[in-house]
C-alpha positions as CSV (number, residue, x, y, z in Angstrom):
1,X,-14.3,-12.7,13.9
2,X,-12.1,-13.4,10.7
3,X,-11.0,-10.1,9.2
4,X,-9.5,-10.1,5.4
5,X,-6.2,-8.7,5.3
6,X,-5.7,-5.6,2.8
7,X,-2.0,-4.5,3.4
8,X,0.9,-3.1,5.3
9,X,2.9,-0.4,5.3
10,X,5.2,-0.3,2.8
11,X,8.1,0.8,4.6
12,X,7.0,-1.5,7.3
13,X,10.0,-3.3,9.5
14,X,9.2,-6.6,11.8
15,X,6.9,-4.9,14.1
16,X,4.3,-2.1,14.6
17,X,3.5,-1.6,11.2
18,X,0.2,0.6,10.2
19,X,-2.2,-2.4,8.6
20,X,-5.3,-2.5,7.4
21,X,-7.8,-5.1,6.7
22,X,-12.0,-4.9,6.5
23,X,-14.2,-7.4,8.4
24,X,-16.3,-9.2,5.8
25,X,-19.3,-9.1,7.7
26,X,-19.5,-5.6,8.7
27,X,-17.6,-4.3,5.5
28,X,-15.8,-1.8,8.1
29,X,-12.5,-1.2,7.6
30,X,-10.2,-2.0,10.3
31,X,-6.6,-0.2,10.8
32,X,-3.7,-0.4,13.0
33,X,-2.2,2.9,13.0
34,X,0.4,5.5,15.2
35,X,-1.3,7.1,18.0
36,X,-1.7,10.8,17.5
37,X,0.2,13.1,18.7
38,X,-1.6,15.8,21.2
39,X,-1.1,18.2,18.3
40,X,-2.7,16.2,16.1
41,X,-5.6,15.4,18.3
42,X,-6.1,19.1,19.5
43,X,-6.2,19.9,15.9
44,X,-9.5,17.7,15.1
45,X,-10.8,19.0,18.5
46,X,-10.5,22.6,16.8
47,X,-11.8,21.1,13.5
48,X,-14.9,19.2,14.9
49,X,-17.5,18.8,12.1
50,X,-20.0,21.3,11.7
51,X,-22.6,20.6,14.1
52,X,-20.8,17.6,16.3
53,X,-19.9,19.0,20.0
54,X,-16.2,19.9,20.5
55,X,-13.8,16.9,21.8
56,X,-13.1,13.5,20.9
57,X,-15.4,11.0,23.0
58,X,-14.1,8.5,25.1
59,X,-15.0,5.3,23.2
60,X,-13.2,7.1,19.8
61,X,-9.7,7.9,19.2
62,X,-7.4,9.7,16.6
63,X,-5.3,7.8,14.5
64,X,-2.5,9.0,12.0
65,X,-2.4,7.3,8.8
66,X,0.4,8.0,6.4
67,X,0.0,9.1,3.1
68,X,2.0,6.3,2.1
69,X,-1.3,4.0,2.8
70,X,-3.2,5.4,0.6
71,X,-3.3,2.3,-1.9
72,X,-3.8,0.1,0.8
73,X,-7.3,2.3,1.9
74,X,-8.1,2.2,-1.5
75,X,-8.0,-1.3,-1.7
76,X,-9.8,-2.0,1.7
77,X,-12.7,0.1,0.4
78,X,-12.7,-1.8,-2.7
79,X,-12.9,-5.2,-0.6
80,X,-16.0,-3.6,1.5
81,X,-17.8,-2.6,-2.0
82,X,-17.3,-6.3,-2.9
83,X,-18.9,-7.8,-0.4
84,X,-22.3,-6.0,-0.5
């Protein structure tokens, strides 16, 4: 699988650095992100969508994207438009 790179982080250093990218076929968009926090992941367990069963299943995780990513998302969605 060949995924299309969208962009880093800006504030990115050599390593570990939230990325996204979309995978051409699919047109899903593909991140690298930090892990949540148990906070953070408690927080969506509190705030499960209306009609969904409490939890996070176990092939699904919680990822924290920073707001500083936001042009990169936009951009990967733009790249998953284009290839419909």
């Amino acid at each position: 699988m060949d995924l299309e790179f969208v962009g880093i982080d800006p504030e990115t250093g050599q390593s570990g650095s939230p990325t996204v990218w979309v995978d051409p076929e699919t047109r899903d968009i593909v991140m690298q992100s930090y892990t949540a926090d148990d906070a953070t992941r408690e927080a969506c367990v509190r705030n499960t969508a209306p009609g969904h069963s409490r939890g996070i299943p176990d092939h699904e995780t919680v990822v924290r994207i920073p707001a500083r990513m936001v042009p990169a998302l936009r951009k990967a969605c733009d790249a998953a438009e284009r290839q419909l």
